[in-house]
C-alpha angles and dihedrals in degrees: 000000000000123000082256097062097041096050094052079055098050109078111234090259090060087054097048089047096051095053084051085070114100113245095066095062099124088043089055096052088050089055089240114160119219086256087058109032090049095068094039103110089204092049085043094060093039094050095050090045091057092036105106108257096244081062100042097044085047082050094047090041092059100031088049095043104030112026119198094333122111129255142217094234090226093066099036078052092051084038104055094034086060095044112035093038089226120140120257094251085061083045096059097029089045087053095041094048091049081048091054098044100045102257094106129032130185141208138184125247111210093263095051114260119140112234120195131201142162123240093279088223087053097064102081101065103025086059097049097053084052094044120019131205099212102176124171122236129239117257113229107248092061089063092061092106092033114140130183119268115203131007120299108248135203118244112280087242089059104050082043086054088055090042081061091040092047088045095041091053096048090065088255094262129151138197132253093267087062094242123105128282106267087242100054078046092054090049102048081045097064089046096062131093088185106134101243095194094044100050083067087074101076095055101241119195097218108196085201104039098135092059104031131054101225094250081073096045101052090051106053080036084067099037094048101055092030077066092240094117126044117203105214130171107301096344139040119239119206109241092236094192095051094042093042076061100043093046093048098054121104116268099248082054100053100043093043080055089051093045090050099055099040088059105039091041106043105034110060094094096066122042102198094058093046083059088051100040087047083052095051090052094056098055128096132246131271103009131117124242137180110242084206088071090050089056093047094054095048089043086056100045092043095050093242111159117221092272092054112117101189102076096047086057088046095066109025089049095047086042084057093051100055086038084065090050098053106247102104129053116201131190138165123232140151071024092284128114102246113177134192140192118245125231089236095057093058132063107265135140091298100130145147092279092068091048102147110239117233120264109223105190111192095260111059101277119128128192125198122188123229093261091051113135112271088224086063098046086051087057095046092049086066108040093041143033125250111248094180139341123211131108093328112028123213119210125182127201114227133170092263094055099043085048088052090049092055095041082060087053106263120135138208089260088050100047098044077054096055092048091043094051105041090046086047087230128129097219137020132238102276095243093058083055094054096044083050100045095041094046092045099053098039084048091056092045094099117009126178102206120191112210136177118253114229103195121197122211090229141001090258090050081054092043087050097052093044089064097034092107099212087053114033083070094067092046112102113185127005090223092174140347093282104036150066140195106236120189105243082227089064099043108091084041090050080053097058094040089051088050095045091054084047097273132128123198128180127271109284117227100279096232097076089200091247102095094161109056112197100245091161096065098032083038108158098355120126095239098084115103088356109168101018093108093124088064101045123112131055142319138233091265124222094244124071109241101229088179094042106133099173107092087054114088110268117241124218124222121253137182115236119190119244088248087056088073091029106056109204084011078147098058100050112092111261089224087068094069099025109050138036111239141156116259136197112254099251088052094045076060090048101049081045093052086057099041087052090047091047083043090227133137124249130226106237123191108209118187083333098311117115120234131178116221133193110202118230103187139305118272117200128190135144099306099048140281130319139189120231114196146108127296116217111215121155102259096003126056114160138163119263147174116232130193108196090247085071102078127030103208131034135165135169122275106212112173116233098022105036106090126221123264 
């Protein structure tokens, strides 16, 4: 669940509340709001830095051993405990106060156990604040042999944008068995980058493994819960108003969302390659690195000896994936792997103003650079064939593409737009003309049109409709008394006209014929998908969702007073947590007997240092009693047994109310 999603399940009173915890208080003098100031990464550091350390090493525990993926609370608490050495007091009271401040949320599974998790779009960089990837980077002079390593791929939103085009182009239908035809398989296949083998490596649950390689997958995956593809009844329509969007942002903004979401979404199964994927998105741009240097930090922060394979998968396959999607460069030199992040794959100055104009030679072939505006590349996806398609992509026009173009509705005078636009001239190269002129009519010659019947009870019901003014427009042809042609474009509009004027028609076919809607020309303007409000939203996507938290029930936060986790907090002596003091033995038992029922550690002052010990249990024999538990010394905890004549003062740690000394 993104921050999105949470806080439009979080009232108005549980946001303000969470922005009254400490730990946002800079946030909270900027006016910043939790949806903001957790993906600040200067509120971020600030916040951690303020946030008391039980919470912060609970926070780091999870974040370290589990990722983004949720957990039952009873083993994050067992797992922490063991990790981090806190008590279990700083355990609970670690987990409730990253509850109460928006770090951590919980929900409730049907039999009752409490799962928590952190915003899935929030793990990157909270990870990486806690910890941090610091690489060096690679001086100059030991890249002079350096040689490419892997195949140069196109951006991820550019192999997406010819997944539309290839879909699109098939008609959009499916089988009965609601996949793809194996052809149109075979033809978005051969348009993807996306690195099959590698993507093994993440462990995907496919839910249609059998018919899709997981490139595929992955990518109508993508399309489908980004909102871009809609999965109806025996075909997919594309969602016009989402992708008109999609294809009209800048191009750092498109490819940071893909990167997002290829990085929150397909990692959570595995935990070594969320750490590198959170890595990869801190660095900056255009500097070599050694991806020896990746595995060894992962290696390290995971706890990986030298012999341990994972972590080096993790990163070398997750290195190869975002290699296939454009957004990695790697090379060998000095006969060692080095990486580096490419400009295009960060957010940077790239925007709408440096769109590459389109290149028209005189004989049909058309180049597009590799900033050219995604609404023109979908046009020209449709009126050319792709000759190739690198860094720059050639297109041609020939007689086939300019008929199917037609045959999707667009005219000479549309098509010469299009070129003309997207080149920023006011004429095209006369040849051009003729082959347009010439394609387009021979292409309109003949022309089987299916249309939508709209039958009338009786002549007068048909009279009646052919002078109402909002629907005479959307009837096409008058065929007998009683009927009408109607275009299956203007079907589900002439329904709501008819219903509007006290009519009701049946339900119009769903495919409305038109699969390539023209977004270059109507670009930006409010027309496209009008109307196709009752298929908006997402569909069922083509990856399980092992982090998914929706379908529990949803917890609210609540405040729970400190005597709520310390039971007779308020009849112990206040002296016993507040001030260092010497003790009789059989009081020095007694402090630890509480401090053992509140599960909670104890200050000890030993020949005048300081420790901090977290009582285990009480041991008894013949001289005496004893307390087994774990010393908590920076660099070195270890187990003990103490005697009571082993320390001279004590008191009760409790956390949130025991001040430091």
């Amino acid at each position: 669940m993104n921050r999105s999603e949470i806080a439009d399940k979080l009232t108005d009173e549980e946001l303000q509340r969470i922005m009254k915890a400490a730990c946002w208080i800079g946030a909270r003098e900027k006016g910043l709001g939790w949806l903001e100031a957790s993906a600040d990464p200067e509120q971020v550091t600030e916040a951690l830095r303020r946030m008391p350390h039980f919470e912060k090493s609970v926070l780091a525990s999870m974040l370290r051993s589990y990722g983004p993926m949720p957990v039952p609370e009873e083993r994050l608490l067992a797992h922490a405990r063991q990790e981090t050495l806190l008590s279990g007091a700083e355990v609970r009271l670690g987990v409730e106060g990253l509850l109460a401040s928006g770090w951590l949320f919980s929900v409730r599974k049907s039999w009752g156990e409490r799962l928590l998790f952190v915003p899935r779009d929030g793990f990157a960089l909270w990870s990486q604040r806690l910890h941090p990837c610091q690489l060096r980077p690679l001086a100059r002079e030991s890249l002079q042999e350096l040689k490419p390593w892997g195949r140069r791929s196109r951006l991820l939103s550019r192999q997406l944008l010819a997944m539309f085009t290839e879909l699109a182009l098939s008609g959009m239908e499916l089988t009965s068995k609601g996949v793809l035809p194996k052809k149109t398989i075979g033809r978005v296949v051969t348009r993807l980058d996306l690195d099959e083998e590698a993507l093994h490596t993440l462990h995907l649950k496919l839910s249609r493994h059998k018919d899709y390689p997981a490139a595929l997958a992955v990518m109508l995956d993508t399309a489908k819960r980004m909102g871009l593809l809609l999965q109806l009844k025996g075909h997919y329509r594309l969602n016009e108003r989402i992708l008109d969007r999609w294809l009209a942002m800048d191009s750092a903004g498109r490819e940071a969302e893909l990167i997002g979401w290829m990085s929150d979404r397909y990692t959570v199964s595995n935990v070594l390659t969320a750490h590198a994927a959170a890595a990869l998105r801190e660095l900056p741009a255009g500097s070599w690195y050694r991806t020896e240097d990746l595995i060894h930090w992962l290696a390290d922060m995971m706890g990986f000896g030298e012999d341990d394979e994972e972590p080096r998968l993790a990163c070398e396959g997750w290195l190869a994936i975002v290699q296939s999607c454009g957004w990695v460069e790697q090379g060998i030199g000095s006969h060692e792997r080095v990486f580096r992040v490419t400009a295009s794959s960060l957010p940077d100055t790239v925007g709408a103003s440096s769109k590459d104009l389109l290149i028209i030679n005189p004989d049909g072939e058309l180049l597009a650079g590799p900033d050219c505006d995604y609404r023109l590349r979908w046009e020209l996806g449709l009126i050319a064939e792709v000759s190739s398609d690198e860094f720059m992509t050639t297109y041609r026009l020939t007689r086939e593409s300019v008929a199917r173009a037609v045959k999707q509705g667009r005219t000479f005078d549309a098509l010469s737009e299009v070129l003309m636009k997207g080149a920023g001239v006011k004429e095209l190269p006369p040849t051009v003309v003729s082959m347009l002129e010439s394609w387009t009519r021979q292409a309109d010659q003949l022309r089987m049109e299916e249309v939508i019947l709209l039958r009338c009870d009786s002549p007068e019901l048909a009279d009646q409709l052919a002078s109402h003014p909002q629907v005479k427009p959307l009837l096409q042809e008058r065929l007998s008394s009683t009927i009408y042609a109607v275009s299956r474009e203007d079907a589900a509009e002439l329904r709501r006209k008819l219903a509007h004027a006290g009519y009701l028609a049946g339900q119009a076919p769903v495919n409305d014929g038109v699969t390539y809607p023209n977004l270059f020309i109507q670009a930006g303007s409010d027309t496209a998908d009008e109307g196709a409000g009752e298929d908006s939203g997402v569909s069922a996507g083509e990856v399980y969702d092992e982090a998914a938290v929706h379908h529990y029930e949803w917890i609210r936060m609540e405040h729970r007073p400190i005597e709520d986790w310390f039971p007779e907090l308020r009849g112990v002596p206040s002296m016993w947590m507040q001030q260092l003091r010497a003790y009789h033995a059989s009081t020095r038992r007694e402090l630890l007997e509480q401090a053992l029922s509140w599960r909670t550690a104890v200050q000890l002052r030993r020949e005048g240092e300081l420790v901090d010990f977290v009582p285990g249990k009480l041991e008894f024999g013949h001289g005496g009693w004893a307390v087994r538990g774990m010393i908590r010394e920076a660099g070195n905890p270890r187990e003990e047994v103490l005697t009571p004549d082993m320390w001279q003062e004590m008191r009760i740690i409790v956390p949130g109310l025991s001040q430091p000394q």
